[in-house]
PADREN-219645 format. One record per residue (C-alpha): residue in three letters; chain; x, y, z. Coordinates in Angstrom, 3 decimals. Example, Ala and Ser with C-alpha at 12.3 -4.5 7.8 and 13.67 -1.06 7.14 Angstrom:
// residues 2
   aa  ch      east     north        up
  ALA   A    12.300    -4.500     7.800
  SER   A    13.670    -1.060     7.140
// end
This chain:
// residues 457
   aa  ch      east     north        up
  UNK   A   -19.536    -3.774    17.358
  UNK   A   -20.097    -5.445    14.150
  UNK   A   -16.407    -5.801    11.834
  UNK   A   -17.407    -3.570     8.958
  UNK   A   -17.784    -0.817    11.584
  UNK   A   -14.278    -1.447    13.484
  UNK   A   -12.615    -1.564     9.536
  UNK   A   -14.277     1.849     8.718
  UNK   A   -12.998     3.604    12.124
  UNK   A    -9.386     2.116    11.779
  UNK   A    -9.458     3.939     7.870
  UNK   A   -10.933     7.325     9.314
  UNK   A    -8.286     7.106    11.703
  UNK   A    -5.642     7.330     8.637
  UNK   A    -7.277     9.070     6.363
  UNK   A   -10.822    11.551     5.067
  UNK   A   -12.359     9.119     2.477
  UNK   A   -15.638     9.808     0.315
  UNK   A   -17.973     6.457     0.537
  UNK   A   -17.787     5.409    -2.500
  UNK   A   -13.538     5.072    -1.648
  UNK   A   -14.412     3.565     1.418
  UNK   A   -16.947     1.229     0.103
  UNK   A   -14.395     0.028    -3.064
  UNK   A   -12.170    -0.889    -0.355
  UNK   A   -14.389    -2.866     2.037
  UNK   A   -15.972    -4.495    -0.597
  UNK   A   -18.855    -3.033     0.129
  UNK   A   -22.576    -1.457    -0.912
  UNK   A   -22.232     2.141    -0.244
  UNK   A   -25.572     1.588     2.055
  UNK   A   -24.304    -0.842     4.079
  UNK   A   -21.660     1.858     5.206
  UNK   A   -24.336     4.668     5.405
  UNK   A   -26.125     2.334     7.793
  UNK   A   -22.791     1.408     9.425
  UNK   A   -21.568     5.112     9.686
  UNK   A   -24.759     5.798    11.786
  UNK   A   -24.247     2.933    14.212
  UNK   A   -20.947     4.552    14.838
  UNK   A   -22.305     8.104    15.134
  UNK   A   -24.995     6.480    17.994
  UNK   A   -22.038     4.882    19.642
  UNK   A   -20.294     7.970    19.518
  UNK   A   -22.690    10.214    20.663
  UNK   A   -22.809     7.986    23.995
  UNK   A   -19.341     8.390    24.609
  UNK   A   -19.892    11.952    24.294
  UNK   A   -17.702    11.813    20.956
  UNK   A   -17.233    14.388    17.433
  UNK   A   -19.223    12.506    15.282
  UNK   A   -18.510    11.514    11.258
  UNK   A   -19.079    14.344     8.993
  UNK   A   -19.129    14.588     5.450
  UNK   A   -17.088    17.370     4.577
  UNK   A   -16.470    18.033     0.608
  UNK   A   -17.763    15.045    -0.040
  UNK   A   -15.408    13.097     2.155
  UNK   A   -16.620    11.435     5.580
  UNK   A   -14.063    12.365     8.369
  UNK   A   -13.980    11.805    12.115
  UNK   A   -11.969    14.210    13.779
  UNK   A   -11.137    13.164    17.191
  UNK   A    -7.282    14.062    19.478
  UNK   A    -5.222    10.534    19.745
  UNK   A    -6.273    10.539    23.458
  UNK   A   -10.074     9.646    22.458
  UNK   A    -9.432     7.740    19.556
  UNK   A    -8.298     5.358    22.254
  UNK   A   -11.057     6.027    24.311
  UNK   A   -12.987     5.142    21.171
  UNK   A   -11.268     1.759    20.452
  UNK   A   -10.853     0.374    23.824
  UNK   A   -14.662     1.641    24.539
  UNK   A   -15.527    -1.192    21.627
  UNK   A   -14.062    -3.832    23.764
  UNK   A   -14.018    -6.100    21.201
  UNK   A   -12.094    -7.447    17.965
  UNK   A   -12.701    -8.882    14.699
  UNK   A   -12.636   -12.332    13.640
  UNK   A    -9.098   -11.877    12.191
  UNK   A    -7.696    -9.978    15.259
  UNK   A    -8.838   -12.621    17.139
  UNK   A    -7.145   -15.438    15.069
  UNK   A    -3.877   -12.921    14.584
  UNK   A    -3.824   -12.328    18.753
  UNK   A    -4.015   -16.010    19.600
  UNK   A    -1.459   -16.625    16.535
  UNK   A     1.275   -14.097    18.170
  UNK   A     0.413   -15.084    21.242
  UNK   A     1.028   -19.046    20.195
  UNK   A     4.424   -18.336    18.509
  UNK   A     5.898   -16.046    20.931
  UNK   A     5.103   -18.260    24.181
  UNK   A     5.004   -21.505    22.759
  UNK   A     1.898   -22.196    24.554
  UNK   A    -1.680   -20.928    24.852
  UNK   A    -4.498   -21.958    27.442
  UNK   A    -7.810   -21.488    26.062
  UNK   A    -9.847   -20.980    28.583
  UNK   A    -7.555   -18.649    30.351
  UNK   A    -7.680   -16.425    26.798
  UNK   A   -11.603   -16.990    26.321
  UNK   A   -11.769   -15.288    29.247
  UNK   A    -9.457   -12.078    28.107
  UNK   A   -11.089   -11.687    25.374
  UNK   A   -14.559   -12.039    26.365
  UNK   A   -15.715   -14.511    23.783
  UNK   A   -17.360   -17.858    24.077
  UNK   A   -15.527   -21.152    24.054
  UNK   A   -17.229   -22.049    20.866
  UNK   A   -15.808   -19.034    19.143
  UNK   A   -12.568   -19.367    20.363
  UNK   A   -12.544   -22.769    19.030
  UNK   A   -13.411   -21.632    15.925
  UNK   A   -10.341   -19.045    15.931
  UNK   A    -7.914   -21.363    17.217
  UNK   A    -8.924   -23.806    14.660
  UNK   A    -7.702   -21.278    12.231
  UNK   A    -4.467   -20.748    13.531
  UNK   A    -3.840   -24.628    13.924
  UNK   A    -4.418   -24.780     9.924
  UNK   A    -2.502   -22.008     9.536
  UNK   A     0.669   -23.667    11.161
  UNK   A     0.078   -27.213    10.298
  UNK   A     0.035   -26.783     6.568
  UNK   A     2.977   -24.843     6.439
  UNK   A     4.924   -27.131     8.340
  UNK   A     4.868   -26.572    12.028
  UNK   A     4.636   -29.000    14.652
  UNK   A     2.087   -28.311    18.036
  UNK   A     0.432   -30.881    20.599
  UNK   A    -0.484   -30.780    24.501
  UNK   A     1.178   -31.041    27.960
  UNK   A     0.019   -32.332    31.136
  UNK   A    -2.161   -29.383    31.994
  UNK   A    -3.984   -29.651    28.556
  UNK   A    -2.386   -26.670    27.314
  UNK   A    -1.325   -25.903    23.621
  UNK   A     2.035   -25.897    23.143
  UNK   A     4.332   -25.263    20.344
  UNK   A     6.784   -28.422    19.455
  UNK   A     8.206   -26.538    16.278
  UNK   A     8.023   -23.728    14.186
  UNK   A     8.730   -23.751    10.553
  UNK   A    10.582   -20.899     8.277
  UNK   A     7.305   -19.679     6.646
  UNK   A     5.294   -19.597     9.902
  UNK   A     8.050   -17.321    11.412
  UNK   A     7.665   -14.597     8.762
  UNK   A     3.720   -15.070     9.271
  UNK   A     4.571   -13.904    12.770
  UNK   A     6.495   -10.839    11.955
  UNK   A     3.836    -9.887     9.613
  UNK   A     1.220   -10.078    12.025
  UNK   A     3.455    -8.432    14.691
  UNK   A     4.371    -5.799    11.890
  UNK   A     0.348    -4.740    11.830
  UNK   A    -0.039    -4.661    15.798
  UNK   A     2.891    -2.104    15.929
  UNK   A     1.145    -0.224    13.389
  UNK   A    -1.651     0.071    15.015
  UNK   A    -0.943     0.679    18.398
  UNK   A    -2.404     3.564    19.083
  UNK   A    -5.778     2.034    18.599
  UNK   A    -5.554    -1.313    19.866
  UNK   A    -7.788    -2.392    22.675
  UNK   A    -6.387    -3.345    26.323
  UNK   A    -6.115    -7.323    25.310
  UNK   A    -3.817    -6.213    22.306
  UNK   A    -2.114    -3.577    24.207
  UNK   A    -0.961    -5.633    27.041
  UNK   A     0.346    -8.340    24.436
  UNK   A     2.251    -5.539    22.327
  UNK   A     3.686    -4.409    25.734
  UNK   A     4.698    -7.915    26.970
  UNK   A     7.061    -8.522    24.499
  UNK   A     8.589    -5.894    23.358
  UNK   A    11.372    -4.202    25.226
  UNK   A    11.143    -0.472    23.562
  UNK   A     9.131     2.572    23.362
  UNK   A     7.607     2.189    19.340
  UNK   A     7.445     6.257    18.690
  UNK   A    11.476     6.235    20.192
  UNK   A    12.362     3.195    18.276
  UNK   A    11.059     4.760    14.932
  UNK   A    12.881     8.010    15.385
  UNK   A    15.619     5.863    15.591
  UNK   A    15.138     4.190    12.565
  UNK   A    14.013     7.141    10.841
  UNK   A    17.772     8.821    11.720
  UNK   A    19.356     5.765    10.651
  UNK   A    17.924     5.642     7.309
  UNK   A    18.378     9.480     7.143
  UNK   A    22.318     8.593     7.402
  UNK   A    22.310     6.510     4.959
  UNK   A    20.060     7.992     2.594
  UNK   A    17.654     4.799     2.189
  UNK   A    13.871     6.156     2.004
  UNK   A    11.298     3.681     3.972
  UNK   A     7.784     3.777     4.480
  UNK   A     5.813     3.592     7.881
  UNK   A     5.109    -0.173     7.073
  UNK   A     9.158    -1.119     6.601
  UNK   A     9.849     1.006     9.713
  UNK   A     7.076    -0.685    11.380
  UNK   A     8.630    -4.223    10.491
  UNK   A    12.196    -2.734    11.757
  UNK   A    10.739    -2.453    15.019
  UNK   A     8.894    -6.198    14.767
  UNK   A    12.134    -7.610    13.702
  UNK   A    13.537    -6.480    17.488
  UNK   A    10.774    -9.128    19.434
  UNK   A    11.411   -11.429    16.593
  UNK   A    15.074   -11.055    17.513
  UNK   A    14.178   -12.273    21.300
  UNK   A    11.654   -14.944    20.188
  UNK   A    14.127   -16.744    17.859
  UNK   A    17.878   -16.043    19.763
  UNK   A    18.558   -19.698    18.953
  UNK   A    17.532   -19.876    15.003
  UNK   A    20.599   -20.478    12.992
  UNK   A    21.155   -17.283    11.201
  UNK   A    22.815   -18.849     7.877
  UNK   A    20.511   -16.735     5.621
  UNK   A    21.743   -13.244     7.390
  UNK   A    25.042   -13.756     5.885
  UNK   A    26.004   -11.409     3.155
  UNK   A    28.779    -9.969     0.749
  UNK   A    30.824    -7.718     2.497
  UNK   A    30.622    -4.173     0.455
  UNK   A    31.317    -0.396     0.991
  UNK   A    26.855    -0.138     1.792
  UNK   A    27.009    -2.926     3.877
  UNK   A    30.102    -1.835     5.720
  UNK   A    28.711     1.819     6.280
  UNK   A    25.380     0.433     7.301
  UNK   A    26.860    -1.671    10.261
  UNK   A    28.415     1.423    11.125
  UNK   A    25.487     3.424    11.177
  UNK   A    23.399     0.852    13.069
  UNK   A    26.134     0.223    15.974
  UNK   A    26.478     4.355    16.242
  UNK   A    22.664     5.084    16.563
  UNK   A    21.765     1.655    17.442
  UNK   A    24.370     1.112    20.475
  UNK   A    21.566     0.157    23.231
  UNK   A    20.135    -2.313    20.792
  UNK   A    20.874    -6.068    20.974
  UNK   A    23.606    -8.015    19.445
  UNK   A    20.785   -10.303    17.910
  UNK   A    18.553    -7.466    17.005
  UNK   A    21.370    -5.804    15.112
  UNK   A    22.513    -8.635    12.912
  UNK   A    18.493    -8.507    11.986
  UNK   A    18.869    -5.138    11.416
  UNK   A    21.517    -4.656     9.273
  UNK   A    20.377    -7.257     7.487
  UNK   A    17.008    -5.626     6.240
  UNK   A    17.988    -2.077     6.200
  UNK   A    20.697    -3.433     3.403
  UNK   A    17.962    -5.595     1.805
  UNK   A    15.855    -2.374     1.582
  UNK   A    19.081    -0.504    -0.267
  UNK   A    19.098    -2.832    -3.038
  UNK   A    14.862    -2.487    -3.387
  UNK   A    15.288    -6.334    -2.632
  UNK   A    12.697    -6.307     1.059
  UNK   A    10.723    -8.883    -0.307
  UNK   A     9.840   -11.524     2.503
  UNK   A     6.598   -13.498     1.543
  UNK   A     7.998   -15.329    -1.619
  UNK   A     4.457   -16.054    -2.226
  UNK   A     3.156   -12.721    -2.838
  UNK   A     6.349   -11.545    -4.749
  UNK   A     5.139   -14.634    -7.243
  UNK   A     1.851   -12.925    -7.133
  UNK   A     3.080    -9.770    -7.572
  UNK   A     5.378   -10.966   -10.676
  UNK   A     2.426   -13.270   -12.427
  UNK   A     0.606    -9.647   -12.358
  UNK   A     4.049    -7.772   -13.163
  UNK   A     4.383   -10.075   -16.296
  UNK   A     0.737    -9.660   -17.699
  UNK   A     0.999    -6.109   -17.618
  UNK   A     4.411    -5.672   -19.307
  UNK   A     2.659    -8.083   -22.215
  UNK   A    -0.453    -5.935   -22.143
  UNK   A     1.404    -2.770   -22.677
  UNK   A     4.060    -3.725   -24.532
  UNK   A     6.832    -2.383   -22.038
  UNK   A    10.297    -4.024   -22.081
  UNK   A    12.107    -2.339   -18.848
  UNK   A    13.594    -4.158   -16.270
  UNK   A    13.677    -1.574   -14.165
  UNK   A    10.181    -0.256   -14.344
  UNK   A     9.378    -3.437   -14.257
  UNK   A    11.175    -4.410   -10.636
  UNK   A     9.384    -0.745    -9.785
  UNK   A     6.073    -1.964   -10.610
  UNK   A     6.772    -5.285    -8.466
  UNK   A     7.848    -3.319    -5.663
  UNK   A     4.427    -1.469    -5.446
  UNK   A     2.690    -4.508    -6.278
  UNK   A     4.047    -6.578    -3.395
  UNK   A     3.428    -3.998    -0.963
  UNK   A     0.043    -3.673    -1.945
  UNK   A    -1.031    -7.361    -1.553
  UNK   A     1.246    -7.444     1.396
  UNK   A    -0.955    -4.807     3.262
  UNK   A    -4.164    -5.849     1.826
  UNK   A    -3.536    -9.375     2.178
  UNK   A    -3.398    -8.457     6.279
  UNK   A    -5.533    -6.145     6.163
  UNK   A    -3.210    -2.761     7.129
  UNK   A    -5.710    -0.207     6.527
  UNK   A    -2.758     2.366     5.153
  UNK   A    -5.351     4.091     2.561
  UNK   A    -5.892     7.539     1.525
  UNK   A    -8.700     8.790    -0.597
  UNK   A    -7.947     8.648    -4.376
  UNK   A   -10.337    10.209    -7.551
  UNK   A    -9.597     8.529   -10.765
  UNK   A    -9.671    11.103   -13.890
  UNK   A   -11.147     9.506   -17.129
  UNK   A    -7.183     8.634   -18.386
  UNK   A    -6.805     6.896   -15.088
  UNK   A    -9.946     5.058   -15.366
  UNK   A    -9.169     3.868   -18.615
  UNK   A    -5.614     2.141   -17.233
  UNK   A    -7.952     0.942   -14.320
  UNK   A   -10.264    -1.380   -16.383
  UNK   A    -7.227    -3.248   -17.594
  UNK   A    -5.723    -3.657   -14.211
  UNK   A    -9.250    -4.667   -13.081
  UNK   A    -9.455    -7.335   -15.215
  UNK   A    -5.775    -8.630   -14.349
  UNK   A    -6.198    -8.403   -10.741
  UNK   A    -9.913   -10.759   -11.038
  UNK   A    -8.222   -13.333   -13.275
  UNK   A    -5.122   -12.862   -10.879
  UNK   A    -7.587   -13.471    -7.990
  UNK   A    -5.961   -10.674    -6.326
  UNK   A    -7.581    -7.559    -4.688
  UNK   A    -5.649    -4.223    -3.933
  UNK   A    -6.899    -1.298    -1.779
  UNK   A    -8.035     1.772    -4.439
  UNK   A    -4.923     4.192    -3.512
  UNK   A    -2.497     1.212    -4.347
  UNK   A    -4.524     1.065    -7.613
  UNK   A    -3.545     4.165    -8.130
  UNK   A     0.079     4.360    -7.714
  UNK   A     0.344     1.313    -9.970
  UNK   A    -1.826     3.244   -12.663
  UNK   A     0.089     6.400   -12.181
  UNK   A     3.354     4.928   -12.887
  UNK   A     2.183     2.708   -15.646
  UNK   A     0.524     5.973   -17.045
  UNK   A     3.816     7.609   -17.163
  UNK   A     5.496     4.861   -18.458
  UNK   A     3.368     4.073   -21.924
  UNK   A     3.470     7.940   -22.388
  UNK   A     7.393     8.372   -22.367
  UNK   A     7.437     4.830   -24.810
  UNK   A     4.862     6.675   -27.596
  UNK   A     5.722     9.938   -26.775
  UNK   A     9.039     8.888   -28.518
  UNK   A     7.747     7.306   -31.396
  UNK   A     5.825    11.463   -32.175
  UNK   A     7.439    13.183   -34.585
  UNK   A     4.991    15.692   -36.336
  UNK   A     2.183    17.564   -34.265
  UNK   A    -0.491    19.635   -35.502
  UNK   A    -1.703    22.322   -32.998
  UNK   A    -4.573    24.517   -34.192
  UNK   A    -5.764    27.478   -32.110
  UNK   A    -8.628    30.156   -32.041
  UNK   A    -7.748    32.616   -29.369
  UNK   A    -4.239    33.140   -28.904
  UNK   A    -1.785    36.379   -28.891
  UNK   A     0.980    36.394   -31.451
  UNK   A     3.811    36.575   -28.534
  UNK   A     2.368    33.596   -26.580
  UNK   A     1.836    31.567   -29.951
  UNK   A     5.800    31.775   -30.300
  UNK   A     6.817    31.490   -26.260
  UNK   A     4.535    28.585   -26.713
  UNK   A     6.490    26.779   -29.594
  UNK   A     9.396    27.651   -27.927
  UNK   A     7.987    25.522   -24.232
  UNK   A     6.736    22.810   -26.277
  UNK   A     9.977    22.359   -28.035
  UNK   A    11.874    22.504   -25.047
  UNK   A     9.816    19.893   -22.999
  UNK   A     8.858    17.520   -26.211
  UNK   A    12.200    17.817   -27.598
  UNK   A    12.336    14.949   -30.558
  UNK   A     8.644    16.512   -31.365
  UNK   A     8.466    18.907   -34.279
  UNK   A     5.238    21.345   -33.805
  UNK   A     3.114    23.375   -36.386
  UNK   A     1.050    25.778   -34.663
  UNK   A    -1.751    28.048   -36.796
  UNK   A    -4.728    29.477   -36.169
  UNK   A    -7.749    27.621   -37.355
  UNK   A   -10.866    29.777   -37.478
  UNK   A   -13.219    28.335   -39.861
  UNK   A   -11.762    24.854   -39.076
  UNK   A   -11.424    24.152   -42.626
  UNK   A    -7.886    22.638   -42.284
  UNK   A    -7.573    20.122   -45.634
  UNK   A    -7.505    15.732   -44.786
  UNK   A    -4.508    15.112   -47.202
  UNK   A    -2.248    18.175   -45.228
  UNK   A    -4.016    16.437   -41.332
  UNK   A    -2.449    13.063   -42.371
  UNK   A     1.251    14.853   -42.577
  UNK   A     1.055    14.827   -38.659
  UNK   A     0.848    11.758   -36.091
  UNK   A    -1.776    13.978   -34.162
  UNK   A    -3.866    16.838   -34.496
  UNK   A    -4.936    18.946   -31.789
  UNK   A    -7.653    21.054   -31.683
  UNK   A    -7.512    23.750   -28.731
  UNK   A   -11.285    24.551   -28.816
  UNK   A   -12.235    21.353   -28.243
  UNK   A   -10.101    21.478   -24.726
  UNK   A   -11.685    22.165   -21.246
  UNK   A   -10.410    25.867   -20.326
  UNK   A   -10.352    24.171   -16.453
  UNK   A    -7.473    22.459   -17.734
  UNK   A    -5.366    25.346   -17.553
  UNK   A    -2.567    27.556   -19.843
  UNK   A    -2.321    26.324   -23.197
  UNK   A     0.724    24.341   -22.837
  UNK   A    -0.930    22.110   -19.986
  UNK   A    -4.323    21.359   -22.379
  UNK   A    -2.104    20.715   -25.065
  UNK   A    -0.129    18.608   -23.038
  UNK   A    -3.713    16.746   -21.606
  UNK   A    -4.852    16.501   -24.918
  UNK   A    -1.703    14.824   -26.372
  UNK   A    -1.565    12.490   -23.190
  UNK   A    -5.417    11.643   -24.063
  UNK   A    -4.393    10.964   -27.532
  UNK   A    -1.473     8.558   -27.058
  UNK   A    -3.819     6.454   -24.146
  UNK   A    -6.621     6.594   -26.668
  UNK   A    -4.892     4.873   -29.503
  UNK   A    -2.599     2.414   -27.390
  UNK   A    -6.418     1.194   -25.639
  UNK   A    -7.621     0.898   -28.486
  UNK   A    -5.185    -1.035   -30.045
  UNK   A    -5.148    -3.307   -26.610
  UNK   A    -8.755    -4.455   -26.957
  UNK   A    -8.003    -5.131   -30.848
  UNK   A    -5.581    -7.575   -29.839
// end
């Protein structure tokens, strides 16, 4: 089946997702997925198959795991990129590759997988790896530089993530080097971090469990840059791994440890060139918004880097996201950051960028308040003081004026007493009690001003 259709499947596998979601993260017109979403239905229908629904305005294929892998090894086939990531893994791990033998396993024609082994040959020539041929005419692997060994684990990284939809050819790849059940290895993982009270995501779980064939490609790497500074974290972590860990390797371990302290200190970066990314962007937003936090700021990196880390290899981890007019007004300016950037970022990791930046300008201006005018129509003596009293408590450097304001006729010289005004009739009743439209409205007033005073600049 044609790629855009294989990319849609693997996100309705994670997640429901409207089209207009699902087209911002394909890059797509929202009719080339209409047309794609009934080629899939068609297909489905022949395998006897649930087809994709729209459901509150959210497509959704609801299928049990065992036919989702009916589903994806009924396709039989892979996109360009899984082609060039299979022969990659495949490369690195056995330090040779015949051609033929894999054109054949794959089903594709010698031409194409010319054209995909061409790609991995760039891909480890120009960042310093050395291959050639043997005897039999076979590829083979002479050496394998720093950068092209982190490549690997990436790519091994997305395989374990997907496993439960790969095809056979990917399966039996996954399953011939790895030495561990993935669903027992993560439990592990999971209890090990629950020890030690580090949270990690599926993806950093996922690359725990890469890190194990990595372990058994490389035993003979010098392991120079494992070394650390022995501290009380480091000590209980090595503790924790040996306990839970004990059937694990002696290699795997030292990896281990390693990471899992790495990911204590919010320091798991491993592709220096998308943390540079991820600061360049980092840097232009702090000057954009005027924050000065180190600590938001290493935050904002964090999110950042995993974001062009998954989209980057295209780890479909999305979920469907709406965008409120405050949002969308953050979302222009990271737009336009991203594009000169040359950087793309699925919508949801958009989102959790925009949320905490959100957040973050409001508690800055939110400081610099001091006088707010709230004028009401409709409002019960009793909850006009329980509100001052909320208000007070939750905005506490804030001093509030609340009156009634039936004909509006409030004068301009007492209005410019206050920093803001805030007029409860003009506030969307959807919103909810008074103290949460008062608190939207005073949100809405403090991103007003600060994009304004953005696009003056």
């Amino acid at each position: 089946m044609h790629e855009t259709t294989i990319n849609i499947l693997k996100i309705l596998y994670e997640t429901k997702i409207t089209k207009q979601n699902l087209a911002q993260n394909l890059k797509l017109k929202e009719n080339t997925i209409t047309k794609s979403v009934m080629e899939i239905n068609n297909f489905l229908e022949y395998l006897k198959l649930n087809k994709i629904l729209i459901k509150d305005k959210k497509l959704q294929l609801d299928l049990t795991k065992r036919q989702w892998n009916k589903l994806f090894n009924s396709l039989n086939s892979l996109t360009f990129e899984e082609k060039v990531d299979y022969l990659y893994i495949k490369f690195v791990y056995f330090k040779f590759l015949n051609l033929e033998k894999e054109r054949i396993i794959l089903n594709i024609s010698r031409s194409s997988i010319d054209r995909c082994f061409f790609v991995v040959k760039n891909l480890l020539e120009k960042n310093g790896s050395k291959f050639g041929y043997n005897k039999e005419k076979m590829n083979i692997l002479i050496d394998l530089s720093e950068y092209n060994r982190k490549i690997f684990i990436i790519k091994l990284t997305k395989l374990i993530i997907e496993e439960n939809i790969l095809i056979s050819s990917q399966r039996e790849l996954l399953n011939s080097m790895k030495q561990f059940v993935v669903k027992m290895r993560i439990t592990k993982l999971i209890i090990i971090s629950k020890c030690l009270k580090i949270p990690v995501t599926i993806t950093q779980l996922s690359f725990l469990c890469a890190l194990d064939i990595y372990a058994n490609c490389f035993k003979d790497i010098k392991k120079s840059h494992l070394k650390i500074e022995e501290t009380e974290i480091l000590k209980k972590i090595k503790l924790v791994v040996n306990c839970i860990g004990f059937s694990f390797t002696k290699e795997y371990k030292e990896f281990l440890i390693f990471y899992i302290y790495k990911i204590s200190l919010n320091q798991h970066i491993y592709i220096e060139e998308i943390y540079s990314k991820a600061n360049t962007i980092s840097n232009k937003i702090m000057i954009k918004f005027g924050i000065d936090d180190e600590m938001f700021k290493n935050n904002f990196i964090e999110y950042l880097y995993s974001g062009i880390l998954k989209k980057e290899n295209n780890i479909f981890k999305v979920k469907n996201i709406i965008f409120y007019d405050n949002e969308k007004k953050f979302l222009d300016i990271l737009d336009n950051i991203l594009s000169e950037c040359e950087i793309s970022l699925y919508v949801c990791d958009k989102y959790r960028l925009i949320y905490l930046l959100k957040n973050k300008v409001i508690d800055i201006n939110i400081n610099n308040i001091n006088k707010v005018l709230i004028l009401l129509q409709e409002i019960t003596p009793s909850r006009q003081l329980t509100l001052k009293q909320e208000l007070e408590k939750y905005f506490k450097n804030i001093e509030f004026d609340i009156e009634y304001d039936f004909l509006n006729n409030r004068s301009v010289k007492n209005i410019k007493n206050y920093d803001y005004v805030i007029n409860d009739s003009n506030i969307n009743l959807e919103i909810g009690d008074i103290f949460d439209r008062i608190n939207f409205e005073l949100e809405t007033l403090i991103i007003d001003n600060l994009i304004r005073d953005i696009h003056k600049r």
